[in-house]
N, C-alpha and C positions, 0 to 999 in steps of 0.2 A: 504494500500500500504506500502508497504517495501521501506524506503527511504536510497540510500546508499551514503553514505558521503562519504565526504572529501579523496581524494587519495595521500598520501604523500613514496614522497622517498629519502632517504639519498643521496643525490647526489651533489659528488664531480665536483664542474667547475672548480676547478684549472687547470686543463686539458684543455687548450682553443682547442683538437682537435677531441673534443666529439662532434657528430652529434646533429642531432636534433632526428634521430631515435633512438639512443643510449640513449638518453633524456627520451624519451619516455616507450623504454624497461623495463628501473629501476622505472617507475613506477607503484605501485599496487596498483591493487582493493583486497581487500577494507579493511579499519582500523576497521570501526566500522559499525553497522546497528543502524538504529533509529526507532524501530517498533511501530507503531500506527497502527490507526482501518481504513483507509482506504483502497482498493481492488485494484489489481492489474490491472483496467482496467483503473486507471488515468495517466498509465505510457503514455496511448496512444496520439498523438496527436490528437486536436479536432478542429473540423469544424465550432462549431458553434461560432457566436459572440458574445463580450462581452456585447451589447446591446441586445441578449436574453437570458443571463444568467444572468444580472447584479440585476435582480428584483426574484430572486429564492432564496429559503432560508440558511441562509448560518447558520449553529452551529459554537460554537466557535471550536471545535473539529476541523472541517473539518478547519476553518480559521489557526488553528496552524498546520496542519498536509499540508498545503498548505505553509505557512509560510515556512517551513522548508524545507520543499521540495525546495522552490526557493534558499533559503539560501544555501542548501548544493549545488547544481551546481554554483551558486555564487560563494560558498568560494573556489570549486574545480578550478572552471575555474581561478579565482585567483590567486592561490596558482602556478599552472601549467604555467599559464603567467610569472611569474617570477623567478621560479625555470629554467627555463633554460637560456643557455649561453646569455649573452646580454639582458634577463628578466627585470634587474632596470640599466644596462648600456647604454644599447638600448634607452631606453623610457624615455625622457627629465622629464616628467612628477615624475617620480620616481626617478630618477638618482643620486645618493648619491654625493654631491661635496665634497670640502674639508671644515673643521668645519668651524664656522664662527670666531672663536678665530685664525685661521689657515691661513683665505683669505690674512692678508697681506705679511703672509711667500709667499704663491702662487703668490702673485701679485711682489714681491722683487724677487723670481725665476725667473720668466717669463719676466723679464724685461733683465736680463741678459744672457739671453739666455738658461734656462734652464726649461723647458715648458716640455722636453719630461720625466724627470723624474715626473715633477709636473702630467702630464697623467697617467705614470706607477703607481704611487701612490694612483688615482683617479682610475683605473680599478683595482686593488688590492682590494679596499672595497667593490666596487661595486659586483665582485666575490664572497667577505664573506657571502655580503646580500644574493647572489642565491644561494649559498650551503645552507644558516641557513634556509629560508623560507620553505623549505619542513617540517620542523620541527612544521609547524602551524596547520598541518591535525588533529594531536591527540587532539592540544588546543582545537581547534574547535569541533570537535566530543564532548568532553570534554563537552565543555558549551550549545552546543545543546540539549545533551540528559538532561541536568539541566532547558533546558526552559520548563518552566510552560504555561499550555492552557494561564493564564490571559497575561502571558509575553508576549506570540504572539500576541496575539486579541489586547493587548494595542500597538506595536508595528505596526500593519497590520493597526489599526485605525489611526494612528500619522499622523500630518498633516506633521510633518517631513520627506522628502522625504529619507535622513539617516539613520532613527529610529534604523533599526536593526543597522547598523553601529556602533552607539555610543554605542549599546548595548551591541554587543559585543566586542568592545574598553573598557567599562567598566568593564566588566566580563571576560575576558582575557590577560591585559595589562601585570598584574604580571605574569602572567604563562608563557606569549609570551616571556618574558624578561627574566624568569629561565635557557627557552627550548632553545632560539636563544643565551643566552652567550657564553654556552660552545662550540658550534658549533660554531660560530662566531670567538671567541678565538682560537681556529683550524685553521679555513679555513686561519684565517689574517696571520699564519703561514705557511701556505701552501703556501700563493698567496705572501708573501711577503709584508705586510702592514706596519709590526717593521722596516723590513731593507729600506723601503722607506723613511717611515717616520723619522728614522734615518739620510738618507741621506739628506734629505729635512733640517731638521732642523740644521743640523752642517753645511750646505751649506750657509742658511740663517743666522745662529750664525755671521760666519765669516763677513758678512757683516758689514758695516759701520752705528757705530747708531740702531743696531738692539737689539731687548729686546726677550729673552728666550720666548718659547710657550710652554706650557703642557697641553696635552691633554688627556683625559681617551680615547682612538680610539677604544676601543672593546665597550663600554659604547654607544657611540660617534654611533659606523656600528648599534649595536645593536637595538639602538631604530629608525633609520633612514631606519633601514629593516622594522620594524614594521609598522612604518608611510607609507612606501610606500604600503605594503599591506594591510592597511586602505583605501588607497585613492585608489585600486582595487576594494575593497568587494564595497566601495560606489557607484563605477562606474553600479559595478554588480545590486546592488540593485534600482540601479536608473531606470536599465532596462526593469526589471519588472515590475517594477510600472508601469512606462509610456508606457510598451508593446513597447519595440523598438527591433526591429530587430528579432517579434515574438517569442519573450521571454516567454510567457507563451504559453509552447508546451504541455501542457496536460489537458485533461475535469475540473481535479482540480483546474490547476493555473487559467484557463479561468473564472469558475462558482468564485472560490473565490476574484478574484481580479478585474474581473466584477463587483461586487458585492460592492466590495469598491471602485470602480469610481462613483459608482451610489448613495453613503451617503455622 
């Protein structure tokens, strides 16, 4: 089977009056293919359960070539979750705050009645994060087509319900952090991050008793993109595992992770 990864697209949210279809338009298939030796009929959905496939034999072949296969709708479904408008502002879970060196500027704004620029500032990063994250399709292709049969099989075996997670956390951090700067450095231009944070902090200067805050904020958005698109792929990955929400929709994922419910 031909497994097509990761779908990424440059996509500008400063524009908060971009659709969700227009989201969708700018993105393409496909960046990269990941060719192994399995047939085109595992793309199918399958019937049977994982209690009569879980005792059939699995090669470690077919365990990485399943592996990846889950991984690459993972990191897609991912990827696409937070690349669009409201992606990591939306979702509590992800949602970029203000640094933690920053919270008592925040709390010293907000006390005086100035909350709404302390907001404008907080959706300003949040925007950097969805524009930069499309930029994670190539990472990821990237370290996919680098895993090793042992890589999968030792990762597929992990009593770790994260395994790939960390794996590719491990094997992607620095790349992620390359590709998301410059993008990041942009978008905080676009959205207005400097003139916020600007704002922010000569408002709190003024105050009484107040001590200067410096912050790296491209440094800062960058890795807080990152993080949150970690705590997606694990969600993703958790799914599979545990077959939630019939996560493993083809004869592959069924027979191979059947397979490893059953060791």
């Amino acid at each position: 089977m031909k497994i097509f990864v990761i779908c990424a697209a440059a996509l500008l949210l400063g524009n908060l009056s971009v659709s969700q279809a227009q989201v969708s338009s700018k993105i393409k298939d496909v960046l990269g293919k990941l060719g192994t030796s399995s047939t085109d009929s595992t793309k199918k959905a399958t019937t049977t359960t994982n209690a009569s496939v879980s005792n059939s034999p699995v090669t470690k072949t077919e365990a990485n070539n399943a592996l990846k296969q889950a991984l690459s709708n993972g990191l897609q479904t991912s990827i696409k979750s937070l690349s669009v408008q409201n992606g990591y502002l939306g979702d509590a879970v992800v949602k970029i705050l203000m640094p933690e060196e920053a919270q008592k500027v925040e709390k010293a704004l907000r006390a005086v009645g100035m909350g709404s620029l302390c907001d404008q500032f907080i959706t300003s990063m949040n925007r950097a994060a969805e524009t930069a994250v499309s930029e994670a399709g190539t990472v990821f292709v990237n370290s996919l087509s680098k895993m090793t049969i042992q890589d999968g099989y030792n990762i597929l075996l992990s009593e770790q319900q994260n395994a790939a997670t960390n794996y590719f956390r491990t094997n992607t951090n620095a790349e992620l952090t390359t590709k998301f700067t410059p993008v990041i450095e942009s978008a905080m231009g676009k959205n207005q991050v400097s003139t916020y944070w600007t704002q922010l902090t000569t408002a709190y200067n003024k105050l009484p008793l107040s001590s200067k805050v410096n912050t790296d904020l491209t440094a800062y958005v960058t890795q807080k993109a990152i993080d949150g698109l970690f705590v997606k792929v694990a969600d993703q990955e958790l799914k599979i595992r545990q077959n939630l929400g019939g996560a493993r929709s083809t004869a592959l994922l069924s027979k191979v992770f059947g397979w490893v419910d059953s060791q």
